[in-house]
N, C-alpha and C positions, 0 to 999 in steps of 0.2 A: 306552526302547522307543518308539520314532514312532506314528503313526497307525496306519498302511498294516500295519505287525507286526503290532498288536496288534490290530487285527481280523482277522488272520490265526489269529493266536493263538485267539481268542476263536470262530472257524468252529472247527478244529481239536477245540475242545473238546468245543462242542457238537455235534461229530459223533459224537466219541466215545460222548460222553451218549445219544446215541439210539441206538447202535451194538445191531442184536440178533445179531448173530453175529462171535466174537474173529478173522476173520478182517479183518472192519471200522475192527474199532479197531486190528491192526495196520497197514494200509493207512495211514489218519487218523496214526499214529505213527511211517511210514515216510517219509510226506509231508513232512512237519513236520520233523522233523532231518534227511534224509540232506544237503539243501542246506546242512547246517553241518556235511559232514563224519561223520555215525553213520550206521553202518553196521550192526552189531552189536545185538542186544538179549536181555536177560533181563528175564520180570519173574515173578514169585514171590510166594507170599505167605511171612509168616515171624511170629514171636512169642520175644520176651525168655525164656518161662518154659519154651521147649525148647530142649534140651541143641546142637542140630544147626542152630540157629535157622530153618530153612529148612522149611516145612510143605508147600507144594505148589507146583511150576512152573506158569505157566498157558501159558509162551512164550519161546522160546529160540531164538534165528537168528544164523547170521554164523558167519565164519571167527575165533573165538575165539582157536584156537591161530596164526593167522599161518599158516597150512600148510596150508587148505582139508580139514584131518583134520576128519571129523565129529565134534560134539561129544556125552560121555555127559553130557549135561545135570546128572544127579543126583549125578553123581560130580564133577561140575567146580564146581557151585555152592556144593557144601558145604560143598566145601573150600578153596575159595576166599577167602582171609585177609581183602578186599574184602569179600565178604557178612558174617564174621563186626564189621566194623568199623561197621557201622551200631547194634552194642548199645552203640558211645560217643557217637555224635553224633544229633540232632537235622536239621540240618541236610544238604543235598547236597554231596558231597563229590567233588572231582577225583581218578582213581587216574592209574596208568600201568603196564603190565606191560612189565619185560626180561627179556630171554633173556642167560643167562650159562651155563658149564660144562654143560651140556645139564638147568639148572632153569629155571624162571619165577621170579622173584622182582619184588615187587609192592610199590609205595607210595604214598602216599597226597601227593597235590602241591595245592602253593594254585593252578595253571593250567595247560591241557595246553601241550606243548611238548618240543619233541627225539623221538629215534626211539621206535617201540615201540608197541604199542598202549594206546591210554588212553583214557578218556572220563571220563561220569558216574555216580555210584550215586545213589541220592534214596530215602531212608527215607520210607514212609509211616505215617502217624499218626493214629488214634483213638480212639475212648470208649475200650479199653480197651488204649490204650498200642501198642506196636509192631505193627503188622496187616502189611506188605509192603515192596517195593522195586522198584526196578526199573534197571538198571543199562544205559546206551548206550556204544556205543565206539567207536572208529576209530582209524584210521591218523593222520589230519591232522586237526583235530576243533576247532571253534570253542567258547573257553572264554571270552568275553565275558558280563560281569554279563548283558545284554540276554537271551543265548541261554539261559544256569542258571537261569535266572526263565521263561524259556519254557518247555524240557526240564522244569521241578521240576512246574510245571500240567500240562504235558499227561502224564508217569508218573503223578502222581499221580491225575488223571482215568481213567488207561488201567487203574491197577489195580483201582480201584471196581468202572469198567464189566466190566470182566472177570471179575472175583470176582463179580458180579450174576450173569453170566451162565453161569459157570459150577460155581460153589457150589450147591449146593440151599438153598432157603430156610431160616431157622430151624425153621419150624416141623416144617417136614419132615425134620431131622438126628435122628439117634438121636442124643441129648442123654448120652452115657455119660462117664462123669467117667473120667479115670485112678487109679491106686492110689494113689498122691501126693498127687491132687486131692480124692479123698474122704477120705486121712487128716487134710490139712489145713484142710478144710471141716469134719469131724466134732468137731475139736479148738475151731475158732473156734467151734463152735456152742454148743459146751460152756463157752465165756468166755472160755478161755486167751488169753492175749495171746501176735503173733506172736512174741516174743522167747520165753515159754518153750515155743511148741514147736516151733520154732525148736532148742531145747537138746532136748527129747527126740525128735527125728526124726534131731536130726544133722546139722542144715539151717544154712545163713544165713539172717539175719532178709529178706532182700534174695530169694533164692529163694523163702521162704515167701511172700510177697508175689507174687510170682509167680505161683506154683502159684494164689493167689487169683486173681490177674489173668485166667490162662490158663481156671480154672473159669466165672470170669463169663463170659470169652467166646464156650467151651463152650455154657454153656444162656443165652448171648442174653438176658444181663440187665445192668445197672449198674451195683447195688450188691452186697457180701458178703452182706446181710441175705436182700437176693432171692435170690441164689446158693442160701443157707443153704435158704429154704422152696422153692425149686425141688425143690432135691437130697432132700427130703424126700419131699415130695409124686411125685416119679420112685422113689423106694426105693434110691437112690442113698446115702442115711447114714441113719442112726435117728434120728429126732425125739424 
């Protein structure tokens, strides 16, 4: 990436960053890819330790199905084989949707190219593991290293600012655990190790860890330890 980009890049961002209302930072995001071809955008937040991965849309635009048909946003993302593909990879990933016998069928390319619509997905990541996404797309769509490195910052930035401003802060969430969360918090509190309760919930050791995961991020803490005296201290498990 040249100069000239990457102070472009770098405005882009920090407009983001000061963005106080999501119609800003779409704008800042509209700006910025549709000159390579995106047209298209979702972005979401999302978490490993739920079944649907998909927790709450912040932004959804474009003609999705190729057909100018509106999209049900909640029903399209969910299910969307694309969103559930980001619980393998780390990294930004090129898809492509075709149309065959009246399905969509969908997959996952090392660069766009040929008809259909395709773009990018870009997992986002934090202290407590998967937080969001955010997925661009087009018809004819520029998949150069230069642009995936541009596109990965500025999603990544749009979902932050986004989730700032339209999340309620920690302090102000009713901090409530799920049924899951306090039997698996109740049990760690108690010493068990994840494997054996893991065996008497029915769980994988890989979900149980999860469920922790999902708890921390819940009451806006770290570690399990803190989790544990949160959930206490709220009446959330017995001490």
């Amino acid at each position: 990436m040249n100069k000239e980009p990457a102070e472009a890049l770098m405005r882009v961002v920090l407009e983001i960053e000061a963005a106080h209302k999501l119609e800003s930072i779409k704008k800042a995001v509209r700006g910025f890819a549709s000159p390579f071809g995106y047209d298209r955008f979702v972005l979401f937040s999302a978490s490993s330790a739920s079944e649907e991965v998909l927790e709450r849309i912040y932004w959804v635009e474009g003609d999705w199905f190729g057909c100018g048909q509106d999209v049900d946003a909640q029903t399209y993302v969910r299910h969307c084989p694309v969103t559930r593909h980001i619980l393998k990879t780390r990294e930004a990933f090129f898809w492509r949707k075709m149309q065959g016998q009246g399905e969509a069928h969908y997959q996952i390319i090392k660069s766009p190219g040929g008809p259909g619509i395709q773009g990018l997905q870009v997992p986002v990541f934090g202290p407590q593991g998967l937080e969001g996404a955010m997925s661009l797309g087009g018809i004819s769509v520029d998949g150069s290293p230069r642009v995936r490195i541009g596109l990965t910052i500025v999603a990544t930035a749009a979902f932050f600012s986004a989730r700032r401003l339209l999340e309620a802060p920690v302090a102000e969430v009713l901090k409530t655990l799920s049924r899951r969360e306090r039997e698996v918090l109740s049990w760690t509190a108690a010493g068990r190790r994840q494997s054996d309760i893991a065996a008497t919930l029915g769980l994988s050791e890989r979900t149980v860890e999860n469920h922790l995961r999902s708890a921390r991020r819940r009451l806006g803490v770290a570690t399990t330890a803190q989790a544990i005296m949160m959930a206490i201290r709220n009446g959330e498990i017995d001490g």
